[in-house]
C-alpha positions in Angstrom: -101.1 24.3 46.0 -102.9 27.1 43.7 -100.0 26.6 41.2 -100.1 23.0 41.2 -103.9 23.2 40.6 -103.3 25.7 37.9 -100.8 23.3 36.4 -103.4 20.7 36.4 -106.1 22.6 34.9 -103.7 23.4 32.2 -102.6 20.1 31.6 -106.3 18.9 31.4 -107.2 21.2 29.0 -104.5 20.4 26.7 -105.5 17.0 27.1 -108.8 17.4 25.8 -107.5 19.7 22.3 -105.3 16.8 21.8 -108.3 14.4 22.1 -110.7 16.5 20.2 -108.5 17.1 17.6 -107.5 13.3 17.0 -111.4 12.6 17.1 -112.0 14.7 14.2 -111.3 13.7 10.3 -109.4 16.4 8.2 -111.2 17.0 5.1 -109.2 17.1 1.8 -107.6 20.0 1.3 -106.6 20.9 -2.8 -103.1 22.6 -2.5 -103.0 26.3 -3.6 -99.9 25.9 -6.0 -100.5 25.8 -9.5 -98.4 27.4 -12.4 -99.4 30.8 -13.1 -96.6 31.2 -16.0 -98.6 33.4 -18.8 -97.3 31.2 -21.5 -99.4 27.9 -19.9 -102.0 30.3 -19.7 -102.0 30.8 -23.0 -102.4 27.4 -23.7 -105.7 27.3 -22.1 -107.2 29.9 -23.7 -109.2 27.2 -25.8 -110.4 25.0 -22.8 -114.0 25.0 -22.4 -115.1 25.1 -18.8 -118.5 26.1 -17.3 -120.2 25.1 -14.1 -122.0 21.9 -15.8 -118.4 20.4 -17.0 -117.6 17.3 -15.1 -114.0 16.8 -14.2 -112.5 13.5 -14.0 -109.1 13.1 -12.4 -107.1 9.5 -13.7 -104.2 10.3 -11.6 -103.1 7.4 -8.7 -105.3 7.0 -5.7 -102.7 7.8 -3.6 -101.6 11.5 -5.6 -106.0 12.1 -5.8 -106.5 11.5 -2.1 -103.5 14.0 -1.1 -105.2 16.5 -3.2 -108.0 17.1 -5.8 -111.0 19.3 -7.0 -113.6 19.1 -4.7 -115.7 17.8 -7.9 -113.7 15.6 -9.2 -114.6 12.3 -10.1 -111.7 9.9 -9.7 -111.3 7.4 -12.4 -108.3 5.4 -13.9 -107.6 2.9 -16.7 -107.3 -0.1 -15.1 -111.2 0.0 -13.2 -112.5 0.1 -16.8 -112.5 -2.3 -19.2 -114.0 -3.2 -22.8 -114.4 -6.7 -22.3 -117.4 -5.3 -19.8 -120.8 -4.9 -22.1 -120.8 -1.2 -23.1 -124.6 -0.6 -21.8 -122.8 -1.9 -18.5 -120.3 0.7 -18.9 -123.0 3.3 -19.7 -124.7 3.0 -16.5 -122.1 3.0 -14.3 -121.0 6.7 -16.0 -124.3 7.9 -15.8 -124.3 7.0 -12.0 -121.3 9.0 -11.7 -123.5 11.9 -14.0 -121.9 11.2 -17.5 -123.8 11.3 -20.3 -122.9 11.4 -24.0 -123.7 15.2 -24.2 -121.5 15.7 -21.0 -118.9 18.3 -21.3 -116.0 16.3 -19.7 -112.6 17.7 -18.5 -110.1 15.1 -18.0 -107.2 15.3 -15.8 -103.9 14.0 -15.3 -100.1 14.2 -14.4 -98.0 16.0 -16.9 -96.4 14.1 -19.6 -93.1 13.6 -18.6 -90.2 10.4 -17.8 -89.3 9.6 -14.5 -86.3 8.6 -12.7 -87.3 4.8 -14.0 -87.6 5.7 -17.7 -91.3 5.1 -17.5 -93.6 7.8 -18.9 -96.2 9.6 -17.0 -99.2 11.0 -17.9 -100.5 8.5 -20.3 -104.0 7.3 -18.2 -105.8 11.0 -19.1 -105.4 10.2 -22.6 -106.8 6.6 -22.2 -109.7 7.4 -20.1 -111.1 10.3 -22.5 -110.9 7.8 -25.5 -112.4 5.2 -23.9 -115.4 7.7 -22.7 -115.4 8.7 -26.7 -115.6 5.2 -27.9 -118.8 4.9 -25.7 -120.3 8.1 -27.7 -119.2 10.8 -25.0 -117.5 13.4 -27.6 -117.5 17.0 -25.8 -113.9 15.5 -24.1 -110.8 17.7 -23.4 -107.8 16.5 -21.5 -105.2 18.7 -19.4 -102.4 18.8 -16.7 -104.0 18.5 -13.5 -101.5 21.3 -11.9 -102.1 23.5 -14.8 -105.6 24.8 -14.0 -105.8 27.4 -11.9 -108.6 28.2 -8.8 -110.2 31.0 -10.8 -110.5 28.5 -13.8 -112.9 26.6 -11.4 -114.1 28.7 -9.7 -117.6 27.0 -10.1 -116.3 23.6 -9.9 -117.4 22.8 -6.0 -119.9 20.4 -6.1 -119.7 16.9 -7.5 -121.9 15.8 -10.3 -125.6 14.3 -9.8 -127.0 10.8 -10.9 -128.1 11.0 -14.5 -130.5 8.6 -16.4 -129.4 5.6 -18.1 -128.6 5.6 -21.7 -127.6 3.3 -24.1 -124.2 3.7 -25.5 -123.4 4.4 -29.4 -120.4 2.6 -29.9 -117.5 4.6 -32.2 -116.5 1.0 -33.7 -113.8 2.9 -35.9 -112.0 4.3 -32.6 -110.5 1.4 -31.7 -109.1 -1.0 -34.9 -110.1 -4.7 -35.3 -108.9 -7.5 -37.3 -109.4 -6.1 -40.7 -107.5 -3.0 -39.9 -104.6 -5.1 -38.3 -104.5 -7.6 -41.5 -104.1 -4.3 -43.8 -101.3 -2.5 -41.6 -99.9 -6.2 -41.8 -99.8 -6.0 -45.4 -98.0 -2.7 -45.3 -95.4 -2.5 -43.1 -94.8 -6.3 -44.5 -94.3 -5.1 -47.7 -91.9 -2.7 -49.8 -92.8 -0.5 -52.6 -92.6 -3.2 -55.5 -94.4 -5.7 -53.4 -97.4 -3.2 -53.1 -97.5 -2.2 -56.7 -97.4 -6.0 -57.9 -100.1 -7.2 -55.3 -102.1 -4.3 -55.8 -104.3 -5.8 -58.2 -105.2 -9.3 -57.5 -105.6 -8.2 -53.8 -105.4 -4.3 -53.7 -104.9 -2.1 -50.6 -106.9 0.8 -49.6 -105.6 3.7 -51.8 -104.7 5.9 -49.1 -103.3 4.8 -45.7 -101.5 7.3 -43.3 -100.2 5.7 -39.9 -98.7 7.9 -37.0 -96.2 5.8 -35.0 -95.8 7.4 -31.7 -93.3 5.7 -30.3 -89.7 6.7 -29.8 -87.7 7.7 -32.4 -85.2 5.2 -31.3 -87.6 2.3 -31.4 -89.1 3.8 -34.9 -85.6 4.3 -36.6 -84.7 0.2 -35.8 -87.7 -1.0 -37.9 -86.7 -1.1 -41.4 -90.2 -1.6 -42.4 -91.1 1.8 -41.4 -91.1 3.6 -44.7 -93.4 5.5 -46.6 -94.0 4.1 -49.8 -96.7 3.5 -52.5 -100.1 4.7 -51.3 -99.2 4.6 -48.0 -97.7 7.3 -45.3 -95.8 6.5 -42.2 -94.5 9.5 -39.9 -93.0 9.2 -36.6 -93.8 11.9 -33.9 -93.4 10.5 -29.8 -96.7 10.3 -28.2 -94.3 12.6 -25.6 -94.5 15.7 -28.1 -97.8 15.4 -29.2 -99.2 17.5 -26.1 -97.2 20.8 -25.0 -96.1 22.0 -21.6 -99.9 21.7 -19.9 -101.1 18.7 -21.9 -103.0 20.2 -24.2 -102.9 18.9 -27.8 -100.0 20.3 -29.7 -101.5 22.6 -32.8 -97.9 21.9 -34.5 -98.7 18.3 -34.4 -101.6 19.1 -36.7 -99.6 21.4 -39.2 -96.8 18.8 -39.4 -99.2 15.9 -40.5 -101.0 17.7 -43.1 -97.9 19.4 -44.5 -96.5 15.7 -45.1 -100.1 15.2 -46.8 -101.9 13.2 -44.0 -105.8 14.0 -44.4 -108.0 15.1 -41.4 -110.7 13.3 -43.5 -108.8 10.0 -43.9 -108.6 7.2 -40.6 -105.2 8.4 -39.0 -103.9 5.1 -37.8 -102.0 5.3 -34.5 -99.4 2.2 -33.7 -97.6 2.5 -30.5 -95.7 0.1 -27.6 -98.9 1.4 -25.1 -99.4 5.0 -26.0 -101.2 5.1 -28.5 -104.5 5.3 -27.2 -103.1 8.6 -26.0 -101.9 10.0 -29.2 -105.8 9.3 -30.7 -107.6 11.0 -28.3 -104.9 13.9 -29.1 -105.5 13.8 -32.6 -109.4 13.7 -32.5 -109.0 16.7 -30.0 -107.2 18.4 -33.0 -110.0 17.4 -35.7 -108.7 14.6 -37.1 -110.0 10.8 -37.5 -108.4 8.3 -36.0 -107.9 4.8 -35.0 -106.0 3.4 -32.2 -103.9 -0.1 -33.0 -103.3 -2.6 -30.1 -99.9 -2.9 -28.8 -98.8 -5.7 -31.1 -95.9 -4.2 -32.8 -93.8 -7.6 -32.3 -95.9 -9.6 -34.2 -96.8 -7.3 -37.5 -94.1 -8.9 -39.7 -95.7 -12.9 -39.0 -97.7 -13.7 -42.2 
């Protein structure tokens, strides 16, 4: 009888861990396995990171609620959108503690191609340009895996309500109409065409386009030659960041040595990067301007 009692207790007690434990939620935990490779260290020498930077993490709900910086504010592309007013937009950063003198951090998944052919990685990009089209500027954008605990180390506590503000919009970040009818007018046209038409109806005297597509895609469009006053060069939106996602500093010595200005509107063309490669090449000191997906339709009239 005592050892059947003792059984009992025993199986009573186990009983009651299993039912405390299933009553209680597990917090979040952030996995402890980040790259420590000294070369991606390196790379990170230049990131700017104090105990007032907000950290904003675009990757999929599903990969942020398996694992993310305690203080990290999740957003992603497709939440935000420009057809919302922009002082709508502003308040509903502020109530997540953005403001245009913010120092932001955004994060994402490293740029690479999956086992579909699709790219990864591209949402970090997009959210930081869309915060600097709304007049947030202090924005830098790395691979969520590549920071490490000691790098944020002060990072614990998510970021407070701020005041309202209104927004200054950066109209030249994204381009409009009379951008698209000039990049129209170039890629439509071939050397002579532009020196004849140059006159009656001239062209901006210096035009520099990055078109970070593929090279495969880039290399089919016979269009796509420099020419006249204008400058086309191909670079992959994949290669414009380096093994961490950080802007790529060759990027910037390869534009200027094919005589692109950091003082001249850079404009970006793309099949849905592109928005990516501008935040990468304000991040690197140039100007730039990000041109909607339309690449089909550049050669109707």
């Amino acid at each position: 009888m005592l050892g059947t009692s003792r059984l009992i207790q025993t199986l009573g007690l186990c009983l009651g861990v299993i039912f405390m434990s299933s009553c209680q939620t597990t917090p979040t935990q952030i996995k402890q396995e980040y790259r420590n490779m000294a070369s991606d260290q390196l790379k990170l020498e230049d990131l700017r990171i104090n105990e007032s930077t907000i950290v904003i993490d675009t990757r999929p709900h599903l990969e942020y609620e398996l694992r993310h910086w305690p203080s990290a504010v999740h957003m992603l592309p497709s939440e935000w959108s420009k057809k919302d007013s922009p002082t709508t937009l502003a308040k509903r950063l502020a109530l997540l503690g953005i403001t245009p003198k913010s120092s932001v951090l955004v994060l994402g998944n490293s740029v690479t191609r999956d086992s579909q052919n699709h790219y990864q990685g591209n949402s970090a990009g997009q959210i930081a340009l869309f915060l600097r089209w709304l007049g947030v500027q202090n924005i830098q954008m790395v691979e969520h895996n590549a920071l490490s605990a000691k790098m944020m180390l002060n990072q614990n506590n998510r970021p407070q309500n701020a005041s309202f503000w209104e927004p200054i919009i950066n109209k030249d970040i994204f381009c409009g109409d009379s951008e698209a009818s000039v990049l129209k007018r170039v890629l439509n046209s071939n050397k002579q065409a532009i020196k004849q038409n140059s006159a009656q109806n001239p062209l901006p005297t210096h035009i520099q386009i990055l078109d970070s597509r593929t090279e495969q895609s880039y290399l089919k469009d016979a269009r796509l030659q420099s020419g006249g006053q204008f400058k086309i060069m191909n670079i992959p939106w994949i290669q414009t960041v380096d093994s961490v996602s950080r802007p790529s500093k060759t990027v910037a010595e390869v534009l200027l040595s094919q005589g692109f200005s950091m003082d001249e509107i850079t404009y970006v063309i793309g099949d849905g990067q592109q928005d990516f490669v501008t935040e990468v090449l304000f991040e690197l000191g140039f100007k730039a301007c990000s041109f909607p997906p339309l690449f089909s339709n550049w050669n109707e009239p």
